[in-house]
VOPAGU-2260 file (C-alpha; in pm, 1 decimal, decimal comma):
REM VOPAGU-2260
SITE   aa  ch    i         X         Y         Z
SITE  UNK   A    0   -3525,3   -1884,5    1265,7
SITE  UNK   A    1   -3274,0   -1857,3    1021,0
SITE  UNK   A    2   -3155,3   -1527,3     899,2
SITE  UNK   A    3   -3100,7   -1544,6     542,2
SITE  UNK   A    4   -3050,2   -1188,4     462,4
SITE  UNK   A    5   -2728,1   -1196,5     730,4
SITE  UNK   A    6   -2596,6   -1526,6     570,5
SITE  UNK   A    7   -2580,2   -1384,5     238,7
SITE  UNK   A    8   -2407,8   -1053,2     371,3
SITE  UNK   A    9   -2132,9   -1280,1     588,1
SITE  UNK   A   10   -2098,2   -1497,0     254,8
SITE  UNK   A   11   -2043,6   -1222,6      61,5
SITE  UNK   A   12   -1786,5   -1014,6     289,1
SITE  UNK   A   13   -1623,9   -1361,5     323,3
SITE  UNK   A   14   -1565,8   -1386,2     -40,0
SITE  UNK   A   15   -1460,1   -1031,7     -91,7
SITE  UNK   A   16   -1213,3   -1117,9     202,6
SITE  UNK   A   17   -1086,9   -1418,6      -6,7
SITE  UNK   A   18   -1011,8   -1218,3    -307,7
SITE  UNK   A   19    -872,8    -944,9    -129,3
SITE  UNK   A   20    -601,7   -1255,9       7,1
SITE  UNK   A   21    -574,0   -1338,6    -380,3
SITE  UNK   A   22    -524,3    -956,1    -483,5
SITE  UNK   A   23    -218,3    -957,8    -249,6
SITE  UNK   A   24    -120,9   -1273,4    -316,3
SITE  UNK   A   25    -130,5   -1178,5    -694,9
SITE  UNK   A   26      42,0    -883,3    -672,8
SITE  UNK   A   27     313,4   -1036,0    -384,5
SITE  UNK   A   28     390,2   -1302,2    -708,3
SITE  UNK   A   29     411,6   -1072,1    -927,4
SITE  UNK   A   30     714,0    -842,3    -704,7
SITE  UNK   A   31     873,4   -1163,0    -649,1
SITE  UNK   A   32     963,0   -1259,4   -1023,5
SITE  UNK   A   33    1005,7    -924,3   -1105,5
SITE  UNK   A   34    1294,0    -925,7    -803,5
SITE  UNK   A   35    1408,4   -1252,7    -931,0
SITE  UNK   A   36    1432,0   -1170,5   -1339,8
SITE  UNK   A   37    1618,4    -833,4   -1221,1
SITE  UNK   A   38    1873,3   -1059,8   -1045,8
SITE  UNK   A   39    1880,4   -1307,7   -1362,5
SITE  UNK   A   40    2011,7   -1014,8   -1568,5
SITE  UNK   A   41    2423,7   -1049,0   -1655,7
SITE  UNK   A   42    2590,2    -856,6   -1460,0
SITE  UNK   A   43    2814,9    -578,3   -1633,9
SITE  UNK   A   44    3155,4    -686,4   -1774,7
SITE  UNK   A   45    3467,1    -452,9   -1774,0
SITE  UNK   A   46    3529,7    -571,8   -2106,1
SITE  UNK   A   47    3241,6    -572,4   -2302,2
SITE  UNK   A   48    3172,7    -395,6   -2637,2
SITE  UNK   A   49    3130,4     -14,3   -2699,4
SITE  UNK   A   50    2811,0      27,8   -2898,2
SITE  UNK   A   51    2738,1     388,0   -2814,1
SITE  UNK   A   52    2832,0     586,6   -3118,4
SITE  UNK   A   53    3124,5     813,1   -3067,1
SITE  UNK   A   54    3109,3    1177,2   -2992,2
SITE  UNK   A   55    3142,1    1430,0   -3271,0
SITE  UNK   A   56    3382,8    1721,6   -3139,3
SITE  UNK   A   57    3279,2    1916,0   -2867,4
SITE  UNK   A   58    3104,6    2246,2   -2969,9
SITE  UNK   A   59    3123,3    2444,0   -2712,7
SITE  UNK   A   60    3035,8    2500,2   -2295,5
SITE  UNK   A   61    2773,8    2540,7   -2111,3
SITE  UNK   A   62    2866,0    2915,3   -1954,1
SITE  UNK   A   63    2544,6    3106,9   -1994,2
SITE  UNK   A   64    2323,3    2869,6   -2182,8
SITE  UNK   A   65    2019,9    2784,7   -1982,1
SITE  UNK   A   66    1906,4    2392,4   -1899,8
SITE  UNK   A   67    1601,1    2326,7   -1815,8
SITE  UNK   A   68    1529,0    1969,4   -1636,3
SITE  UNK   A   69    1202,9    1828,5   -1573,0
SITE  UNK   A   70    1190,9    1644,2   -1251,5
SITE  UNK   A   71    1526,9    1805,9   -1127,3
SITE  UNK   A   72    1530,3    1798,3    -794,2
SITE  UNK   A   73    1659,2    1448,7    -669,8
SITE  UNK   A   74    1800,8    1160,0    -843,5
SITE  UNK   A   75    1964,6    1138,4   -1167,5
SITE  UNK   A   76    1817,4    1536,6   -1290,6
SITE  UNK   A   77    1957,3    1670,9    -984,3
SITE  UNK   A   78    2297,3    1540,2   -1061,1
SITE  UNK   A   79    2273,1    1678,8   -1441,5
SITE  UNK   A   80    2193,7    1994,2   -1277,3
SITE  UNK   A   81    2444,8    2010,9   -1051,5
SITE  UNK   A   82    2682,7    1877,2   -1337,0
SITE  UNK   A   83    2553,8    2171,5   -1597,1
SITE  UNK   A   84    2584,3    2473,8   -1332,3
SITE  UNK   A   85    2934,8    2330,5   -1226,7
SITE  UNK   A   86    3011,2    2441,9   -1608,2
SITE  UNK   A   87    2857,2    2751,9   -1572,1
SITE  UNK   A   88    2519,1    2706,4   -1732,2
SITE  UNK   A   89    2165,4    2828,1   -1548,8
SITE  UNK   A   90    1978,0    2514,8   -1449,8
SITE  UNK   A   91    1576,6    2506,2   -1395,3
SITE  UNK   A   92    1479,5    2285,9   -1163,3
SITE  UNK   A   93    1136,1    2182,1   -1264,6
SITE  UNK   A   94     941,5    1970,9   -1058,4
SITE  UNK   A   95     602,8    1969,2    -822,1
SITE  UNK   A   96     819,9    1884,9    -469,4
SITE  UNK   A   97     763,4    2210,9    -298,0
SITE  UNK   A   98     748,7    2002,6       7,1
SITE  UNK   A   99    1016,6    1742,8     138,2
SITE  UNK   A  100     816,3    1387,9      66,2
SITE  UNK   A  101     823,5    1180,5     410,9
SITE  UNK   A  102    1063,4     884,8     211,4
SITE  UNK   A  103    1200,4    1057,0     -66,5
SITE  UNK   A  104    1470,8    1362,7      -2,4
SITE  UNK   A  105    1494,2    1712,5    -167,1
SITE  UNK   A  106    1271,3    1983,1    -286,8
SITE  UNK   A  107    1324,9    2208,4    -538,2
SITE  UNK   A  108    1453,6    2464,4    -336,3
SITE  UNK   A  109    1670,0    2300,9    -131,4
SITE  UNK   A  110    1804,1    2164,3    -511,1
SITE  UNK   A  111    1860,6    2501,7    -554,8
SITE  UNK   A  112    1987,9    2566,5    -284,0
SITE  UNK   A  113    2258,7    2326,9    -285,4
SITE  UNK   A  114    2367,3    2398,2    -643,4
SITE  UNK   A  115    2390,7    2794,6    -577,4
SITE  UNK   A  116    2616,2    2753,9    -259,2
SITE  UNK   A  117    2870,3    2633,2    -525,9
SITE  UNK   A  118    2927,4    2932,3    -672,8
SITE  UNK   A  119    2973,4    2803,3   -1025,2
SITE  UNK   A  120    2686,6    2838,4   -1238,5
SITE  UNK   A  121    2296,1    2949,9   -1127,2
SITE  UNK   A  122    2018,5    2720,8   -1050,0
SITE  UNK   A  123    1620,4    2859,3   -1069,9
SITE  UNK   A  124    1345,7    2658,4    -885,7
SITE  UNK   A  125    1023,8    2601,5   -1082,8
SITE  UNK   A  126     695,2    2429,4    -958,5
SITE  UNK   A  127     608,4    2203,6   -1241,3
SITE  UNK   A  128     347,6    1964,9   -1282,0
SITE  UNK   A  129     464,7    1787,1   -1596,9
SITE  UNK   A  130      90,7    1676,0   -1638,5
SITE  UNK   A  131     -20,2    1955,5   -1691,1
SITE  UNK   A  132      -2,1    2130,8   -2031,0
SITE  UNK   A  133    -116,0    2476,4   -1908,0
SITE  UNK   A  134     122,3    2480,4   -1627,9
SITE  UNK   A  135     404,3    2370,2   -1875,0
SITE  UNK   A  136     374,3    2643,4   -2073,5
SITE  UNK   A  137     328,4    2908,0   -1772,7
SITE  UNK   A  138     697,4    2727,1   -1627,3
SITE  UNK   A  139     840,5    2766,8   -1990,1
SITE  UNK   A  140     756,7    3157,9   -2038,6
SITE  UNK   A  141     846,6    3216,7   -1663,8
SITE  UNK   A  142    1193,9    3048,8   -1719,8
SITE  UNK   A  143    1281,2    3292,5   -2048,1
SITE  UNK   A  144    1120,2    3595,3   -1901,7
SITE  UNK   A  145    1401,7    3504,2   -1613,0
SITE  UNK   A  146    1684,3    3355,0   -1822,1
SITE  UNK   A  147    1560,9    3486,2   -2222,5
SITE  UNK   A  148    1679,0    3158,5   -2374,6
SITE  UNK   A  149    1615,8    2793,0   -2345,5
SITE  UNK   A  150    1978,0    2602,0   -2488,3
SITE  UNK   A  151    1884,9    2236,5   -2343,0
SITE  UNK   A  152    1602,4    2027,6   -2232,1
SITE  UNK   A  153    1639,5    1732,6   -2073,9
SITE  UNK   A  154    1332,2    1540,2   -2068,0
SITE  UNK   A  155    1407,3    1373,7   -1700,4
SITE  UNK   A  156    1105,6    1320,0   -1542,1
SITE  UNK   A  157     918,3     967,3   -1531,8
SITE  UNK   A  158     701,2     738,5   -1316,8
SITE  UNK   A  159     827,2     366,7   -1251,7
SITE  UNK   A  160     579,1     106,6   -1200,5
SITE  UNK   A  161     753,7    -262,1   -1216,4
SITE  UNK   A  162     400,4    -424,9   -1216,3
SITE  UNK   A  163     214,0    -676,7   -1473,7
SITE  UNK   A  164    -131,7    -581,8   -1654,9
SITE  UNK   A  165    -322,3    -784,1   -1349,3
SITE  UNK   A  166    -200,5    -525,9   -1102,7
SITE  UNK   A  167    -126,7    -173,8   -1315,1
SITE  UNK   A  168    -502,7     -38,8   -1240,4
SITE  UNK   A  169    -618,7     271,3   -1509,0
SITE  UNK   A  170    -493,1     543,2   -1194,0
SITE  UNK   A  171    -178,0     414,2   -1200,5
SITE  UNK   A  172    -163,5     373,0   -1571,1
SITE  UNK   A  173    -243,1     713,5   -1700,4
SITE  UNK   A  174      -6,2     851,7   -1401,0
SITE  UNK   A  175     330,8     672,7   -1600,2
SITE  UNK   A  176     171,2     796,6   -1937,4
SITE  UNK   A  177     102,9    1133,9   -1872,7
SITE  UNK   A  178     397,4    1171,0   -1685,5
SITE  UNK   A  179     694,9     930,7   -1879,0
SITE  UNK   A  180     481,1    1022,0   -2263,4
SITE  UNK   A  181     299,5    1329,5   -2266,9
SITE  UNK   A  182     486,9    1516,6   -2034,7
SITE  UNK   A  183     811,5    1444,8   -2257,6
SITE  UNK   A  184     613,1    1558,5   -2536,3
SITE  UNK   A  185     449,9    1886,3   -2355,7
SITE  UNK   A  186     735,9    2033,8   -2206,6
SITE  UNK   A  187     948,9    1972,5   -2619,4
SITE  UNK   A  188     693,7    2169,2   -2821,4
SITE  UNK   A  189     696,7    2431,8   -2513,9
SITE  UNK   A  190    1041,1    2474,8   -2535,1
SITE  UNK   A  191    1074,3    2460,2   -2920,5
SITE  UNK   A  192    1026,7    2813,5   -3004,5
SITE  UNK   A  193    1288,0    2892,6   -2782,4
SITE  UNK   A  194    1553,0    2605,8   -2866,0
SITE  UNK   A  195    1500,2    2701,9   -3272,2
SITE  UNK   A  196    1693,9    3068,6   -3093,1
SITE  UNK   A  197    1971,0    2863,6   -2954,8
SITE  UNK   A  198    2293,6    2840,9   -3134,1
SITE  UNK   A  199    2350,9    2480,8   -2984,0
SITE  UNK   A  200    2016,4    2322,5   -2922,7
SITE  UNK   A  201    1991,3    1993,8   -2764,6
SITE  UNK   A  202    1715,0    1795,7   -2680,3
SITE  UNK   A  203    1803,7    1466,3   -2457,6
SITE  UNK   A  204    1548,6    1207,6   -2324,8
SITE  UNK   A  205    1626,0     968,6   -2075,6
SITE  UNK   A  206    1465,3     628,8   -2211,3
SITE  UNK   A  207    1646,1     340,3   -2377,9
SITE  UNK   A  208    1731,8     178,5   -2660,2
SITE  UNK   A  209    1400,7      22,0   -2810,3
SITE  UNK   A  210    1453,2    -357,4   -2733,4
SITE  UNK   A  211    1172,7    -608,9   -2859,6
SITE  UNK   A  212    1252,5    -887,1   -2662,0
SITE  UNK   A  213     933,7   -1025,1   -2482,5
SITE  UNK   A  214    1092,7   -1069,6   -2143,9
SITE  UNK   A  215    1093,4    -667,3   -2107,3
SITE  UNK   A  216     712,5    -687,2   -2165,9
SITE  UNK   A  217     622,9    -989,8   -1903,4
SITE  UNK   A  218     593,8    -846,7   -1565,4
SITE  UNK   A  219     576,8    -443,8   -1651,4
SITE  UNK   A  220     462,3    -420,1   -1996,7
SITE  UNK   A  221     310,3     -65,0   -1890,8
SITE  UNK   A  222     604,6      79,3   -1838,3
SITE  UNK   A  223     816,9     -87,1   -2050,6
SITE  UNK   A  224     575,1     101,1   -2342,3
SITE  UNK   A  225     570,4     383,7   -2160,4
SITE  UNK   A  226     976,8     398,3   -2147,7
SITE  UNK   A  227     988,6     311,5   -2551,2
SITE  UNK   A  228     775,5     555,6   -2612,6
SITE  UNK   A  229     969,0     838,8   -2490,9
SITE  UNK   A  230    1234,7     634,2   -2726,0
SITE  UNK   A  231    1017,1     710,1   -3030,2
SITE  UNK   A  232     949,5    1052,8   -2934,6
SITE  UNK   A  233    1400,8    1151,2   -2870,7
SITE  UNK   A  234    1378,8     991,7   -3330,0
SITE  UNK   A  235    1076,5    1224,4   -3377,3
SITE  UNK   A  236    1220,1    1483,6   -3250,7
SITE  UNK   A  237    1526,3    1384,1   -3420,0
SITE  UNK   A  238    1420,5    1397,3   -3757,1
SITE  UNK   A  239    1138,6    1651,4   -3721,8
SITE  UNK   A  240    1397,7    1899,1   -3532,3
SITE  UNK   A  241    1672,8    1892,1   -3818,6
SITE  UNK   A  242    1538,1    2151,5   -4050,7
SITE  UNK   A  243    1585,3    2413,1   -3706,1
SITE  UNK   A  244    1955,3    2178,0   -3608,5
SITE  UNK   A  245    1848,2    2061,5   -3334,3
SITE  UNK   A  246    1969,1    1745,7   -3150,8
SITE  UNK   A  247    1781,4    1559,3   -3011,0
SITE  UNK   A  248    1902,5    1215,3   -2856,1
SITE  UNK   A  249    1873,6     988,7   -2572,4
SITE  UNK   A  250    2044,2     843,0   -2239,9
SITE  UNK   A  251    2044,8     495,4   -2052,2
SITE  UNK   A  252    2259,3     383,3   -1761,9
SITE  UNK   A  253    2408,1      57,7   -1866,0
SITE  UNK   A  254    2394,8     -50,4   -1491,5
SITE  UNK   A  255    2113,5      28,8   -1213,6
SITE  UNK   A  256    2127,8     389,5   -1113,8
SITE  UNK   A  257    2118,2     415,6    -703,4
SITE  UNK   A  258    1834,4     707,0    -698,0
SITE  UNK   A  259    1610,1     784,8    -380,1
SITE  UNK   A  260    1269,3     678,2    -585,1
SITE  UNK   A  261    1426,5     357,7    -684,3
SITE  UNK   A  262    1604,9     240,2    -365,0
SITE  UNK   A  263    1261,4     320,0    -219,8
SITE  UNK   A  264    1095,3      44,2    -375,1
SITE  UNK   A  265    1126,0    -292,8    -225,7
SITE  UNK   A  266    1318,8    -461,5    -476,2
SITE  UNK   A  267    1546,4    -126,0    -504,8
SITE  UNK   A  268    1678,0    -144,8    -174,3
SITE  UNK   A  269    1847,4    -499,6    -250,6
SITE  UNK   A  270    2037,0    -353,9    -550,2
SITE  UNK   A  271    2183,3     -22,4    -367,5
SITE  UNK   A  272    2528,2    -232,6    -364,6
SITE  UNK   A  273    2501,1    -377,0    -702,6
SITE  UNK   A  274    2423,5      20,3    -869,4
SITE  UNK   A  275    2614,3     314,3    -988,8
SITE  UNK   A  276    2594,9     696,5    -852,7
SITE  UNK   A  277    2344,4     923,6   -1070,1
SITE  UNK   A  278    2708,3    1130,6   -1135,8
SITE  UNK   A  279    2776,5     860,0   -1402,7
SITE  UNK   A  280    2477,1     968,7   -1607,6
SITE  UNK   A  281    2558,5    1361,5   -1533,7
SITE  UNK   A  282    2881,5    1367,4   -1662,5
SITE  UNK   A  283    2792,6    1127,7   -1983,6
SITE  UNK   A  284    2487,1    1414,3   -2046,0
SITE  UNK   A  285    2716,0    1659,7   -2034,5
SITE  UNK   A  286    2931,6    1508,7   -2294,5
SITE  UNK   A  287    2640,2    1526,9   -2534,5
SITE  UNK   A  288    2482,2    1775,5   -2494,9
SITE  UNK   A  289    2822,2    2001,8   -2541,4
SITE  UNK   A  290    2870,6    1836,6   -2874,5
SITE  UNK   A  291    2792,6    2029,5   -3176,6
SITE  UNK   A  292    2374,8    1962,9   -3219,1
SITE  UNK   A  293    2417,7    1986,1   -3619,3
SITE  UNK   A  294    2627,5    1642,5   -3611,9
SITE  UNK   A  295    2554,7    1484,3   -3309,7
SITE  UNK   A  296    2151,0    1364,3   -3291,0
SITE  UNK   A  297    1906,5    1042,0   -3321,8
SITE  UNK   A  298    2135,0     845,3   -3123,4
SITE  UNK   A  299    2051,9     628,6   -2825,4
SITE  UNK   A  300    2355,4     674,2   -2608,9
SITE  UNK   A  301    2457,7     468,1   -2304,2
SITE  UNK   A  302    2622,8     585,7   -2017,7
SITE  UNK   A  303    2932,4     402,7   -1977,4
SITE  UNK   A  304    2971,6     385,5   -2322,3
SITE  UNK   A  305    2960,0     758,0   -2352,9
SITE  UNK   A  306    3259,5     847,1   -2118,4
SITE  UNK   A  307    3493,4     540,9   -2267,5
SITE  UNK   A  308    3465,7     740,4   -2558,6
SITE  UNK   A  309    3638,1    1012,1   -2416,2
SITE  UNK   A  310    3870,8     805,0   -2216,5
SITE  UNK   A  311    3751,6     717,4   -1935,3
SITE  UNK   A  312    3912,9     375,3   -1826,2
SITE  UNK   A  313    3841,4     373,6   -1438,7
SITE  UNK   A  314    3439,1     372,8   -1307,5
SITE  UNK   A  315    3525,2     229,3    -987,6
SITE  UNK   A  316    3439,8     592,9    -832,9
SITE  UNK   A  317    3044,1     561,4    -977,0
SITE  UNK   A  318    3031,2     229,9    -797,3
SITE  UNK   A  319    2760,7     258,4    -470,9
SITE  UNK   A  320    3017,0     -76,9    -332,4
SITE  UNK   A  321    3393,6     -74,7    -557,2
SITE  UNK   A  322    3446,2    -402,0    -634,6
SITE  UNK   A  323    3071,0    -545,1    -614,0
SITE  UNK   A  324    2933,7    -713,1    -953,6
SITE  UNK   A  325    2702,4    -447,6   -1106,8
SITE  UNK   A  326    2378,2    -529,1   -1203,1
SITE  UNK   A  327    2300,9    -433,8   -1597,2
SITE  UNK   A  328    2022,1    -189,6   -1610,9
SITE  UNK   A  329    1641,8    -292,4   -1770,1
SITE  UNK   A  330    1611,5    -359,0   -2152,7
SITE  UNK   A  331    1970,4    -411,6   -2221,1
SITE  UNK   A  332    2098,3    -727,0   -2343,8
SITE  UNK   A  333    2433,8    -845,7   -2233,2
């Protein structure tokens, strides 16, 4: 006798199978042409136009202003905060990685660690989840009950996801936005009562220059919003910020950035030797956000471009390989 009750379940598991194959398959084709339109990007020139506005002069140092960086202990924020204490400013390590991650290095203590065994300036560990708002504004009153001022905020932290629509499900989705979006937003109008006291308030985002051209929407249009929208935010806070002077302004590496949670990915790993050190983008934030906050805001600065302004001819030390072509960074146009 025929069991149809066990057909229909084998029929059915084998058609969940098949689409599970077609899930993978989906999302396998989707990695590939994002690998492949990263790699069809023109690589960097040597002699290619400056389009980063020039630096105002500088206003003054960082000795004894406090910086506080959201997601500062790795990467690219853990190089601006080893940059800022290195000219004597208090850094604040904000970030949830109390514990070392098993494929990403650093915590924020050993961040801290490392910058206070310099001896230059002071760097403060805080447990931050940039999600969420409550624990924001506990890290932001800790920090000034410690420090009693808040000069800089660099809005640092951010979630990449190089996926299309098809495979970005709602978990993933909400994680870039509350993290790349509303965390950039949260942790500003925390820290705004406290810049408005600073004699040289600076606000700097990391997110690019706002490029419409579709092919930065194709395979990762999440993100690709996401990263504009913290774009919007650095010219709201631009032009809201003005009637308290302060600047507010934002960074992008002109070539790929060699950071732990980007070599990580599977695509990163094949552009370690085609990238730049995080240093480049320490030193060009430090160059802005020494600059005098009355003249110097609503710009959308890029890296290299920053430090040729102040004469910087030879980047050969950034390079992860000297002499290897370097690959142009997302949403630029060469």
């Amino acid at each position: 006798m025929i069991d149809v009750k066990k057909m229909d379940i084998q029929a059915k598991g084998s058609k969940a199978a098949m689409e599970t194959i077609f899930d993978k398959a989906r999302r396998l084709i989707n990695r590939l042409e994002v690998i492949t339109g990263t790699f069809k990007l023109s690589k960097v020139k040597p002699d290619e136009p400056n389009n980063s506005p020039p630096l105002t002069d500088k206003h003054s140092e960082l000795e004894n202003k406090t910086v506080f960086i959201s997601g500062g202990s790795r990467g690219i924020g853990f190089a601006i905060a080893k940059r800022c204490a290195e000219a004597g400013a208090t850094v604040i390590i904000a970030a949830k990685t109390t514990e070392p991650h098993p494929k990403l290095p650093g915590t924020i203590y050993t961040a801290a660690d490392e910058i206070n065994a310099i001896g230059k300036g002071k760097a403060i560990p805080v447990v931050l989840d940039i999600r969420d708002e409550e624990a924001i504004k506990q890290a932001v009153d800790e920090v000034c009950q410690r420090t009693g001022r808040i000069d800089v905020v660099i809005n640092n932290a951010s979630c990449i996801n190089l996926q299309n629509t098809e495979n970005t499900p709602a978990k993933k989705f909400d994680l870039i936005f509350s993290i790349n979006v509303r965390g950039t937003y949260l942790l500003t109008q925390a820290c705004l009562p406290y810049l408005r006291k600073s004699d040289n308030p600076h606000i700097l985002t990391l997110s690019p220059p706002i490029n419409l051209k579709p092919e930065w929407f194709k395979n990762y249009g999440a993100y690709t919003t996401s990263k504009y929208a913290m774009s919007m935010l650095a010219l709201t806070f631009s032009e809201e910020f003005k009637t308290y002077n302060i600047a507010a302004n934002a960074l992008w590496p002109k070539t790929a950035i060699a950071t732990s949670a980007i070599l990580n990915m599977k695509e990163g790993k094949w552009l370690k030797d085609r990238s730049r050190h995080p240093e480049i983008m320490a030193d060009a934030c430090y160059e802005i956000i020494t600059r005098d906050a009355r003249e110097c805001s609503g710009n959308f600065f890029i890296d290299e471009e920053v430090l040729k302004h102040q004469g910087v001819t030879d980047f050969s030390h950034y390079a992860c390989q000297p002499g290897a072509s370097l690959q142009r960074d997302l949403f630029l146009n060469g």
